[in-house]
C-alpha positions as YAML, in Angstrom:
chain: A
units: angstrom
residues:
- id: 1
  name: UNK
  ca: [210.47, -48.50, 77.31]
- id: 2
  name: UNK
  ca: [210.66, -45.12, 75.13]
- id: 3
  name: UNK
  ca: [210.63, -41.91, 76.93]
- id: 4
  name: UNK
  ca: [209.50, -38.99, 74.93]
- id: 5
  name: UNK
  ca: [210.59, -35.96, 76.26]
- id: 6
  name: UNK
  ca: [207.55, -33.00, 75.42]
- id: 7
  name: UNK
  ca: [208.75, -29.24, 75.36]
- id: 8
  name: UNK
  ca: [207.19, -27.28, 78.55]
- id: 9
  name: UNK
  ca: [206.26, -29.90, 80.23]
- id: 10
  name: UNK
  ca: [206.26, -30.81, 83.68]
- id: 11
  name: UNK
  ca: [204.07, -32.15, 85.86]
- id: 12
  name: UNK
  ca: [201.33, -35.16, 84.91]
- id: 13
  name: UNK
  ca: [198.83, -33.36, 84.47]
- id: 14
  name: UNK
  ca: [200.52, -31.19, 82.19]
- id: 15
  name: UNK
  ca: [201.37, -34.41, 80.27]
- id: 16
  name: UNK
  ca: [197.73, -35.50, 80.29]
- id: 17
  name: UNK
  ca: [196.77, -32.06, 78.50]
- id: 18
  name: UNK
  ca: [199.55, -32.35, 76.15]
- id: 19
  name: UNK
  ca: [198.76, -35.78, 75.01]
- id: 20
  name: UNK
  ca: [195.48, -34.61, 74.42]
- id: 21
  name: UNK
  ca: [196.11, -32.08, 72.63]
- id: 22
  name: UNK
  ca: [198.71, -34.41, 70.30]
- id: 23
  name: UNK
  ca: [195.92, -36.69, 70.00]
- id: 24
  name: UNK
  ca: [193.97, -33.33, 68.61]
- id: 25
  name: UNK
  ca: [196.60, -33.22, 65.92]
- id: 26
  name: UNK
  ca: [196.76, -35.90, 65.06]
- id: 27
  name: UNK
  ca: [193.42, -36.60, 64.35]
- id: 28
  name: UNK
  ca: [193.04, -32.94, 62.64]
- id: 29
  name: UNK
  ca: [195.90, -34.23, 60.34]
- id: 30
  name: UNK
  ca: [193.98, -37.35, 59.96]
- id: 31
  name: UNK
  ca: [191.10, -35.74, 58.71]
- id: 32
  name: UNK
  ca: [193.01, -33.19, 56.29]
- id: 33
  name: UNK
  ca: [195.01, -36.42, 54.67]
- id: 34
  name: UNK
  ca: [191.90, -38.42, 54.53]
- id: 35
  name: UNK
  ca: [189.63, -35.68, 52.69]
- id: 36
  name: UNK
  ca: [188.52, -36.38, 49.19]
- id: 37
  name: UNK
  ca: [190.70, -33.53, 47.91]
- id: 38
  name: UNK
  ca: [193.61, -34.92, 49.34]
- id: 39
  name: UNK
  ca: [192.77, -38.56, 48.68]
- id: 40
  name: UNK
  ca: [191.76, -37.87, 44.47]
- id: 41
  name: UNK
  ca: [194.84, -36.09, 44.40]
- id: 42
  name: UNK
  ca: [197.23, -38.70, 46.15]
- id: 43
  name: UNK
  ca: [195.46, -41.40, 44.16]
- id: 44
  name: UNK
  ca: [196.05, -39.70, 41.27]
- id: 45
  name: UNK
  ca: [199.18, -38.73, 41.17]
- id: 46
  name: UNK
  ca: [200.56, -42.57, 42.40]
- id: 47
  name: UNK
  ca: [198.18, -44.12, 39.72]
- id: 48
  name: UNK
  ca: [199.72, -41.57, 37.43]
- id: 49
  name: UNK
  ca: [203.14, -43.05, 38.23]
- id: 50
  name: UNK
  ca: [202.57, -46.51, 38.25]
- id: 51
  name: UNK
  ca: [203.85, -46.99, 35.03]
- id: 52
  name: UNK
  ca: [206.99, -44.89, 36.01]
- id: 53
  name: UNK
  ca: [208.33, -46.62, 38.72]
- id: 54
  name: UNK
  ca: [209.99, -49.51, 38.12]
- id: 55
  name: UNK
  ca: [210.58, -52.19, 40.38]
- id: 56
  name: UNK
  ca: [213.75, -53.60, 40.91]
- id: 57
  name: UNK
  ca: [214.44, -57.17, 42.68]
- id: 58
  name: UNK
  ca: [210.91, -59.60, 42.52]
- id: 59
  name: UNK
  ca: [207.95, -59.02, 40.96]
- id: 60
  name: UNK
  ca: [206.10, -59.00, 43.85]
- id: 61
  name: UNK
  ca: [206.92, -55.29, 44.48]
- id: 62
  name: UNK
  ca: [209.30, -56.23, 46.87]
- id: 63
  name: UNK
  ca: [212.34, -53.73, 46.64]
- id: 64
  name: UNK
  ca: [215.56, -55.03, 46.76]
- id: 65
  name: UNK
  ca: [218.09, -51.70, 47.59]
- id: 66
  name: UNK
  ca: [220.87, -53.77, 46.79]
- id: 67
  name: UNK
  ca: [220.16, -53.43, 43.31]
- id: 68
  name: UNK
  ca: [221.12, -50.17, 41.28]
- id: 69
  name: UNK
  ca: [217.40, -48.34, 40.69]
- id: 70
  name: UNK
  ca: [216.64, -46.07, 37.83]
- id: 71
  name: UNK
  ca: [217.06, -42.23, 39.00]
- id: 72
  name: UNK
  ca: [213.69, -42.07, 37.45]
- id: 73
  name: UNK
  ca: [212.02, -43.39, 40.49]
- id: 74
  name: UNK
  ca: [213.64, -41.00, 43.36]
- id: 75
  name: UNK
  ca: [212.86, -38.22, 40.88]
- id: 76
  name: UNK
  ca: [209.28, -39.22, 40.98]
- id: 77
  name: UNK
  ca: [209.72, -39.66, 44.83]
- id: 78
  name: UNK
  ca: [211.04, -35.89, 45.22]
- id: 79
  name: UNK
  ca: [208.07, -35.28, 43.39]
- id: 80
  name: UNK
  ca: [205.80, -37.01, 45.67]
- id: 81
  name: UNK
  ca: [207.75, -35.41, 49.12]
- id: 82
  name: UNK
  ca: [207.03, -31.81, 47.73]
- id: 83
  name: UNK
  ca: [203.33, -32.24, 47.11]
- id: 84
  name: UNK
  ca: [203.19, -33.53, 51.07]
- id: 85
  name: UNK
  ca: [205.52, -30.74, 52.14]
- id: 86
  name: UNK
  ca: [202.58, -28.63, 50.27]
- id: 87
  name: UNK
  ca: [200.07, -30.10, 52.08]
- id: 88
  name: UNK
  ca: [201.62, -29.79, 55.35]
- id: 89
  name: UNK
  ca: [202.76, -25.93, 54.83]
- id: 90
  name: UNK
  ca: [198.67, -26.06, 53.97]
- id: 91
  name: UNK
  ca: [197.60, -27.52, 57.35]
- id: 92
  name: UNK
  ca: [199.96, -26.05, 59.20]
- id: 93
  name: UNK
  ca: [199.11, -22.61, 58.69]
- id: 94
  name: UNK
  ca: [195.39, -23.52, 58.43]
- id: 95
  name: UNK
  ca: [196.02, -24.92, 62.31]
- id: 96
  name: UNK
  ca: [198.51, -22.39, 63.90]
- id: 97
  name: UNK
  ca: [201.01, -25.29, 63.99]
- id: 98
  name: UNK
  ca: [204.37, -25.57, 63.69]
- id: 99
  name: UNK
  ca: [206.38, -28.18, 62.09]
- id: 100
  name: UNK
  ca: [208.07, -29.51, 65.31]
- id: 101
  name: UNK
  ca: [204.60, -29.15, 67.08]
- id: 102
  name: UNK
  ca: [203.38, -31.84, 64.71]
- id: 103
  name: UNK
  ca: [206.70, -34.03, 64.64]
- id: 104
  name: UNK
  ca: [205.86, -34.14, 68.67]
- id: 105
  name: UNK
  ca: [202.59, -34.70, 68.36]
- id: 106
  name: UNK
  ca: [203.16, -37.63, 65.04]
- id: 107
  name: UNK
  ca: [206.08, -39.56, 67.31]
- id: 108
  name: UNK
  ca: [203.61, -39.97, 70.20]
- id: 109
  name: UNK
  ca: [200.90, -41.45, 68.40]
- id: 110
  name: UNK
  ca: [203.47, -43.60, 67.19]
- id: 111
  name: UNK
  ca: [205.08, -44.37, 70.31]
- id: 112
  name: UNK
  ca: [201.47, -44.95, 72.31]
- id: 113
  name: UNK
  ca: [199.44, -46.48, 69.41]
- id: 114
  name: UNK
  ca: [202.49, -49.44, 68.03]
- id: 115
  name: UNK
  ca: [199.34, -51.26, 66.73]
- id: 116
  name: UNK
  ca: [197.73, -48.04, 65.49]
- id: 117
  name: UNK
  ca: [197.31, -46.97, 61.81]
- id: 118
  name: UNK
  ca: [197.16, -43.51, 60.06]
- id: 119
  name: UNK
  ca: [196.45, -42.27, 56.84]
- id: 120
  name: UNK
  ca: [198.48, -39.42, 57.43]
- id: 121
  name: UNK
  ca: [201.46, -41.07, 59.02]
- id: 122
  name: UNK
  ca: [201.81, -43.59, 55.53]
- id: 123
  name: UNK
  ca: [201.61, -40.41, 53.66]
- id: 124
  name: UNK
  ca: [204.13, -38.52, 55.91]
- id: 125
  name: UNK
  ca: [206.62, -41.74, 56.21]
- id: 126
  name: UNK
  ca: [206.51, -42.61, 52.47]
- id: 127
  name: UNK
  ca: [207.33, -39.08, 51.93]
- id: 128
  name: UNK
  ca: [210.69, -39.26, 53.72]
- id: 129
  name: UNK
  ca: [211.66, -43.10, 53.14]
- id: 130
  name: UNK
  ca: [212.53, -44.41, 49.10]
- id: 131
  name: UNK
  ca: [211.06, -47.78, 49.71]
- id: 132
  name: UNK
  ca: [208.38, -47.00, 52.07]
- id: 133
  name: UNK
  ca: [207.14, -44.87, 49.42]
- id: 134
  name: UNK
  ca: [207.71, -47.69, 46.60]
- id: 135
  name: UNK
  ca: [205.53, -50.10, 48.44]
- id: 136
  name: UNK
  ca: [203.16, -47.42, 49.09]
- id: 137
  name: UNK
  ca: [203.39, -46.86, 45.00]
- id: 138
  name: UNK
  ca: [202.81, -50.72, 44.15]
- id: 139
  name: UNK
  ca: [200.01, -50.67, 46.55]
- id: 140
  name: UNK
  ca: [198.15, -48.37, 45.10]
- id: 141
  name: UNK
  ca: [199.15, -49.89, 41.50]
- id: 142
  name: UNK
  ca: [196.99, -52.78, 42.50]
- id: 143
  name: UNK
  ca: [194.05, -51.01, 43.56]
...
């Protein structure tokens, strides 16, 4: 069992509210990540790469790490973190948020919803971690 400790918080009913309100989030972040803005400009810029990255072990798009990979590829993944920093710094502000309000709020839903699946927590992951982001980037190449 996980135990998520949640900042001013102590009593259940408190803990009630403030998984509704992460829920909230959550689902506002949802929304934002799954707009058509967003989603044309995601789409874009990982079809825009395709031909970039290059994938190192099978041809399957299954990364092997072990193998040395061209610093092309985490260049183009720096690239891809800062336009989903942008976006957050975006919704953020646009929500009165702060960053560790939404890291709370993101490691619930992933705690309480294992079998659960988010637009915005792919985009968020693959934005921090090399080869989730590379599978994310050969998904999308075979679109």
């Amino acid at each position: 069992m996980v135990v998520v400790e949640i900042s001013g918080v102590n009593s259940m009913e408190q803990c009630s509210e403030a998984s509704e309100q992460h829920n909230d989030l959550v689902q506002k972040l949802e929304e934002y990540f799954t707009s058509p803005e967003i989603m044309v400009e995601v789409g874009d810029y990982f079809h825009g790469c395709a031909n970039k990255l290059h994938y190192v072990g099978t041809q399957t798009g299954e990364n092997d790490l072990e193998e040395t990979h061209p610093l092309s590829n985490y260049d183009i993944f720096t690239s891809y973190g800062e336009m989903i920093e942008k976006f957050l710094q975006t919704f953020l502000k646009e929500n009165s948020k702060s960053p560790d309000e939404l890291y709370e709020a993101c490691l619930r839903e992933k705690l309480e919803n294992e079998n659960g699946w988010a637009v915005c927590l792919d985009y968020l992951i693959a934005s921090l971690d090399y080869e989730y982001f590379l599978q994310i980037a050969y998904d999308f190449s075979n679109l």
